[in-house]
Legacy VTK file of the C-alpha trace (Angstrom):
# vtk DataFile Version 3.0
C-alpha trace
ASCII
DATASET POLYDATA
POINTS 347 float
88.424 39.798 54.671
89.337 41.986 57.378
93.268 42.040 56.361
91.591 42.487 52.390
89.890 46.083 53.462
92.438 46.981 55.681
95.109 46.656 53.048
92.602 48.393 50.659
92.381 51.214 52.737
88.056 50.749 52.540
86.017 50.632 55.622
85.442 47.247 57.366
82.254 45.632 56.589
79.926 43.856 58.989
78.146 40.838 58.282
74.378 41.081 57.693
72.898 40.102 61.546
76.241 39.993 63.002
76.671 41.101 66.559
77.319 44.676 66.368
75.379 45.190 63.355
71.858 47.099 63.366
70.221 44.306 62.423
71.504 41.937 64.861
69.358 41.050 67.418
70.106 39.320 70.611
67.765 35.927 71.086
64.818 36.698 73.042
64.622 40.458 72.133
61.580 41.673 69.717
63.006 43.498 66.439
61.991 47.096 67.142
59.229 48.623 64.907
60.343 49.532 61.582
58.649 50.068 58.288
57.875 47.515 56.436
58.573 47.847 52.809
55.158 46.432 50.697
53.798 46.395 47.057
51.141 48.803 48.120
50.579 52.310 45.793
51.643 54.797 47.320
48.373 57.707 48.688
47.406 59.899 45.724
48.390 63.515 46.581
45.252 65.962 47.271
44.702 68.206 45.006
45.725 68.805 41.179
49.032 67.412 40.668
51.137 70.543 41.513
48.994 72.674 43.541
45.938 74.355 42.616
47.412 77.168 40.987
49.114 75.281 38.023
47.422 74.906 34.625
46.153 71.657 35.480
45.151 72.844 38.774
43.722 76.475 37.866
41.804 73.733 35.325
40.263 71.949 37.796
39.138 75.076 39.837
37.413 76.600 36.936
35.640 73.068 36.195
33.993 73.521 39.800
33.475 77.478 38.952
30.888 75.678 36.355
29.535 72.947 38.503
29.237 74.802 41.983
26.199 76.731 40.732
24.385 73.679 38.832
24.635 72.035 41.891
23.360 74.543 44.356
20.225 75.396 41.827
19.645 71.773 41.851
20.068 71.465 45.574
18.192 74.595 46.353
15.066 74.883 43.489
14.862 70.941 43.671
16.533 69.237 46.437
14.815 71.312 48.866
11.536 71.125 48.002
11.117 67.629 47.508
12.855 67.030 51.016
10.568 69.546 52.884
7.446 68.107 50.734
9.007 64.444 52.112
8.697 65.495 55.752
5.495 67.726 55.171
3.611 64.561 54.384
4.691 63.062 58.060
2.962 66.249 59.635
-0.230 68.156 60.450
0.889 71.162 58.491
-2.371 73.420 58.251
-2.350 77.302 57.872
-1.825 77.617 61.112
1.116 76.364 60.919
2.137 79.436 58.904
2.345 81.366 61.859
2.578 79.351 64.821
5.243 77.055 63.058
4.059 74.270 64.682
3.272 71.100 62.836
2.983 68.108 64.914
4.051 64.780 63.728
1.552 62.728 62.686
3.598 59.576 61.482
1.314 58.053 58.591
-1.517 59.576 59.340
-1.485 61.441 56.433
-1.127 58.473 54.028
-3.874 56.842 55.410
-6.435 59.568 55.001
-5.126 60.063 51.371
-5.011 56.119 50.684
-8.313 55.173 52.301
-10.105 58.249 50.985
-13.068 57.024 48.547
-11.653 59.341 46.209
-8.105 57.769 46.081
-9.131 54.869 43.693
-11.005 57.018 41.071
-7.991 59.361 40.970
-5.728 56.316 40.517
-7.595 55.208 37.730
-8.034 58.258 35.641
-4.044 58.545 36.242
-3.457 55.719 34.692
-6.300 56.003 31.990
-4.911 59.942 31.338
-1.425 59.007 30.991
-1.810 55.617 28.716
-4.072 57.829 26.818
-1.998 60.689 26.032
1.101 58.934 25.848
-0.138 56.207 23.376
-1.917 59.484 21.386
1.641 61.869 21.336
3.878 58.802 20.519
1.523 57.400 17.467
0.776 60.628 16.185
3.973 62.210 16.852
6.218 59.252 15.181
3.685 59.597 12.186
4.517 63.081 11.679
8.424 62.659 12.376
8.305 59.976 9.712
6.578 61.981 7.055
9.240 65.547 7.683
11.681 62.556 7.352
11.169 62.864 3.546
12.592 66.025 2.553
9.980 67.712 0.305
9.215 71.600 -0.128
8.739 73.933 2.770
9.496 70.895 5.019
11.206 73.204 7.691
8.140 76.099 7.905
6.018 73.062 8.428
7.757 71.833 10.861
8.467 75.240 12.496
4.402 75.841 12.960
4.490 72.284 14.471
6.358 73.430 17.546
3.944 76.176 18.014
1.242 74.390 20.519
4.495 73.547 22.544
5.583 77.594 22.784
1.874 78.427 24.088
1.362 78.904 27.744
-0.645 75.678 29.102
-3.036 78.144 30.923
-3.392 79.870 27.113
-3.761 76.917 25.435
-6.497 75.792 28.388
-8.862 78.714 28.329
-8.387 78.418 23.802
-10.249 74.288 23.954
-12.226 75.683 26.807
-13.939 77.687 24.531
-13.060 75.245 21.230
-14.779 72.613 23.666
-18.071 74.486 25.078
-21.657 72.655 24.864
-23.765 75.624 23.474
-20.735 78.312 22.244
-17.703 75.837 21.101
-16.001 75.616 17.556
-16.282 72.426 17.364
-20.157 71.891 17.799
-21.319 73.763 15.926
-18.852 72.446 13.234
-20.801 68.879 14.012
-24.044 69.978 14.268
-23.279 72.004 10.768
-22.275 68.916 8.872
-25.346 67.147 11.335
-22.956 64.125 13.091
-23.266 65.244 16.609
-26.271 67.073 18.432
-24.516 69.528 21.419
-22.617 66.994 22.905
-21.315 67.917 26.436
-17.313 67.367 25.738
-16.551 68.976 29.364
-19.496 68.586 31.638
-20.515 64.922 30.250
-18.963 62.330 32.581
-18.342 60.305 30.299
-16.884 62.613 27.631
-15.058 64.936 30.046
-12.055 62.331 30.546
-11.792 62.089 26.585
-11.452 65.528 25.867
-8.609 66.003 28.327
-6.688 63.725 27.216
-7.258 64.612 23.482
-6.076 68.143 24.279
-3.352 67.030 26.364
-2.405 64.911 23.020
-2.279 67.743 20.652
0.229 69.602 23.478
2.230 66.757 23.393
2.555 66.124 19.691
5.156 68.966 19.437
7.877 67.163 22.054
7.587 63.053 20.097
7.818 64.886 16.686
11.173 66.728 17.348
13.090 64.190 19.541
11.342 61.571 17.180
12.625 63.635 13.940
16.278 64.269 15.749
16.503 60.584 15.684
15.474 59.575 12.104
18.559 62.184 11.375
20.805 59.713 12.855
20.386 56.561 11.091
22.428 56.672 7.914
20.901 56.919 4.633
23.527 53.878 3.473
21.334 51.639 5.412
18.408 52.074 4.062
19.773 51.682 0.143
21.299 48.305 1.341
18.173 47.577 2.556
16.567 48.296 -0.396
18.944 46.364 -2.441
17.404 43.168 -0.345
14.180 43.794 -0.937
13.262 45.648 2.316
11.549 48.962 1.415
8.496 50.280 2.895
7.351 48.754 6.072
9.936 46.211 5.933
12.721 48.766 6.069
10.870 50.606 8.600
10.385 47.196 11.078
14.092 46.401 10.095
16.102 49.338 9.774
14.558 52.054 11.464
12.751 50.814 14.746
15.786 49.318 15.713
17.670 51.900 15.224
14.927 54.262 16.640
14.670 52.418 19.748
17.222 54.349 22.363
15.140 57.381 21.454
11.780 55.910 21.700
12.989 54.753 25.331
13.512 58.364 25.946
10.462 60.146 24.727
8.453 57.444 26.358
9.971 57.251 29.557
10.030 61.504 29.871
6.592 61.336 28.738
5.452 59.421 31.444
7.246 61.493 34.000
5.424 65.043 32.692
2.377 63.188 32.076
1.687 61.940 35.113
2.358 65.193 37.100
-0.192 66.934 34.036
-2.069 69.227 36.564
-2.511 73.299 34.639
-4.541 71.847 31.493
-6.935 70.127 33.759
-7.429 72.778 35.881
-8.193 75.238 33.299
-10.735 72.697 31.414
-12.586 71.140 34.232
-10.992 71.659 37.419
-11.489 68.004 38.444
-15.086 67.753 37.360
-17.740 67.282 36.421
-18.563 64.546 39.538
-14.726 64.393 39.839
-14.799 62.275 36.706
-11.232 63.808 35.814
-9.601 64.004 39.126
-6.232 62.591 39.149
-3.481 61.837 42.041
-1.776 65.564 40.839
-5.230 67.465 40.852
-6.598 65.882 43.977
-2.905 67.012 45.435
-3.734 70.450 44.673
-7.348 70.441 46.297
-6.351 69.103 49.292
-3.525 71.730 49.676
-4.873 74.805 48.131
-8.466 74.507 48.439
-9.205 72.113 51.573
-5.518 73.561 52.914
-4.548 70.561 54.039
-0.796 70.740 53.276
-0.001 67.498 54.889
-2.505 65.315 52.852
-1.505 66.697 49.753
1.717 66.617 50.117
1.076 62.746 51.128
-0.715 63.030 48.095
1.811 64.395 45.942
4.616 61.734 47.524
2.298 59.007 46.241
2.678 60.467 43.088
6.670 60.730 43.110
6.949 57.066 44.093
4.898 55.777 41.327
6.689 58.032 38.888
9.734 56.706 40.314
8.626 53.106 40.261
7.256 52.970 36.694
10.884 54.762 35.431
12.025 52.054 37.139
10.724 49.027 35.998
10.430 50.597 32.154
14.349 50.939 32.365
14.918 47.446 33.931
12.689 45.840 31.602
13.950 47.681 28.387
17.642 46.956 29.403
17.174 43.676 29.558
15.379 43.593 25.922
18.869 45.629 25.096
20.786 42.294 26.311
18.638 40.138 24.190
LINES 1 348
347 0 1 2 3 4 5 6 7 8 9 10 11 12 13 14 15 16 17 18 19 20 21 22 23 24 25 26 27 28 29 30 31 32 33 34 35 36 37 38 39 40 41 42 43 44 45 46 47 48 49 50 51 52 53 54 55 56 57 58 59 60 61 62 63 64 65 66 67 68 69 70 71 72 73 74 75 76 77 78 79 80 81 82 83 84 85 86 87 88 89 90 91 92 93 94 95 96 97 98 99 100 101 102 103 104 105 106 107 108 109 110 111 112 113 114 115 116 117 118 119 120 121 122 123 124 125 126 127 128 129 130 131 132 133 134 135 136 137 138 139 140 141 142 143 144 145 146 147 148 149 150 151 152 153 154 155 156 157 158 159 160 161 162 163 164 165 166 167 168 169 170 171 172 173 174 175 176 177 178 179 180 181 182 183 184 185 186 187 188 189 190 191 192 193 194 195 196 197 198 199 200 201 202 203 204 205 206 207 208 209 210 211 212 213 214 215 216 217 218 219 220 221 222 223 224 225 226 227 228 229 230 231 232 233 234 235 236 237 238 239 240 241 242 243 244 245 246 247 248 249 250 251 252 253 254 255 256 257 258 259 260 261 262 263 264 265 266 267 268 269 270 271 272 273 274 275 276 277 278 279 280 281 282 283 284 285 286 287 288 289 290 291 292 293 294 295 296 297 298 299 300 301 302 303 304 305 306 307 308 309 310 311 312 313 314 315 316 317 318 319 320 321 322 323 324 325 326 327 328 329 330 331 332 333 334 335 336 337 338 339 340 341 342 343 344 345 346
């Protein structure tokens, strides 16, 4: 071969591994490092595919032009204050702390005062009693309404217009207007019962046993405004074709309604029942401004008794304790609703 190239005129070639060769190796002698060629992908290259100032990379910079200030408001208005409420609850944060800026830590202290308090378990209770309340009340009501706008009929949209107008009042407003709707010897409404002779003075917001009733049927009639419009966006988005081959089986009335539209419906039920809960549960202005807790703390909840401890006892670490309690069974219920309904989804 070596008379073939030189007659050619080409360069001799060496044998692969041949002595002489790069790759030959004497025995005994380790190859020396080299890269070894693999089916790996290769790194991605930071950064926009070429540079930040191309299209595609002047793209990207104004997509985190829009996101860099969600994120710091989030971080800042609500990151922030649920961290420094987290570590709050682990001190003995008093007013003094305000201007000594010490606050010992007091490990769970706080958590047990809050937990063991004999108050604790009566403000559980009318949690749970307030929210299942008003959140059974808004949905029922709410879907009712939704489902009669859903038939279009005259002046359907100035109806439904007015609805939304409990939801544009001012809590604090809309407390101090069933305050007086609500009072035992002044209110509207007693003297409408006594006119018509049902009801004799009844004591809707000093009775202990009335007090709890009339919160949550005013917390209701706030709430009716949010089910009826998400409620109402939904019915828009179940075809009308549906319900006429529905109706061609026999399925009108309640039976399209259990067939057609609750299915349908459902996603959005999860929703408004799920957000519901979460501003429910937190509900702390309207009690306030009806009965501040009372009467004989028959309407104290977790969120109220949060706000005495801090603002009227000033006891920042209890009620922020308080108030932590109340995030992790907010969290928890989301929780398990989600779980639970996603595995009804699967079904």
């Amino acid at each position: 071969m070596a008379d073939v190239s030189r007659r050619s005129g080409a360069a001799p070639t060496r044998p692969v591994g041949s002595e002489g060769s790069a790759d030959f190796h004497p025995p005994g002698v380790a190859a020396p490092d080299r890269p070894v060629p693999t089916d790996a992908a290769p790194a991605p290259p930071r950064g926009p595919a070429g540079g930040w100032w191309s299209p595609r990379g002047r793209e990207r910079l104004l997509q985190l032009g829009f996101l860099v200030p969600a994120v710091a408001y989030l971080l800042l208005f609500f990151g922030y204050p649920v961290v420094q409420n987290a570590l709050m609850g682990f001190q003995e944060y008093t007013t003094r702390s305000f201007y000594t800026g010490e606050a010992p830590f007091v490990g769970l202290d706080n958590y047990v005062a809050v937990l063991t308090s004999g108050l604790f378990g009566t403000a559980l209770l009318n949690t749970v009693l307030f929210t299942v309340g008003s959140i059974a009340g808004q949905f029922v009501i709410g879907l009712g309404i939704a489902l009669f706008f859903h038939r279009r009929f005259p002046l359907s949209g100035t109806l439904r217009s007015l609805l939304l107008l409990p939801w544009l009042i001012p809590l604090i407003v809309s407390g101090a207007v069933w305050r007086w709707i609500l009072d035992q010897d002044n209110g509207a409404l007693n003297r409408f019962l006594g006119a018509v002779g049902i009801a004799d003075n009844p004591g809707w917001l000093t009775s202990t046993s009335l007090a709890l009733i009339a919160v949550i049927g005013v917390n209701i009639w706030i709430g009716i405004p949010f089910n009826t419009t998400i409620l109402y966006g939904g019915l828009q988005d179940i075809p009308q074709d549906l319900y006429e081959a529905a109706a061609l089986d026999g399925a009108t009335g309640w039976r399209a309604f259990h067939n057609v539209t609750w299915p349908l419906l459902r996603p959005v039920v999860n929703v408004v029942l799920v957000l519901g809960v979460v501003y429910t549960i937190k509900v702390l202005d309207i009690i306030l401004g009806l009965t501040r807790g009372g009467p004989a703390n028959s309407t104290q909840t977790i969120a109220t008794q949060a706000y005495h401890l801090s603002f009227q006892e000033f006891q920042f670490g209890q009620g922020a304790a308080m108030g932590n309690v109340l995030i992790i069974i907010s969290l928890a219920f989301a929780l398990l609703y989600l779980r639970a309904n996603r595995h009804a989804m699967d079904r």
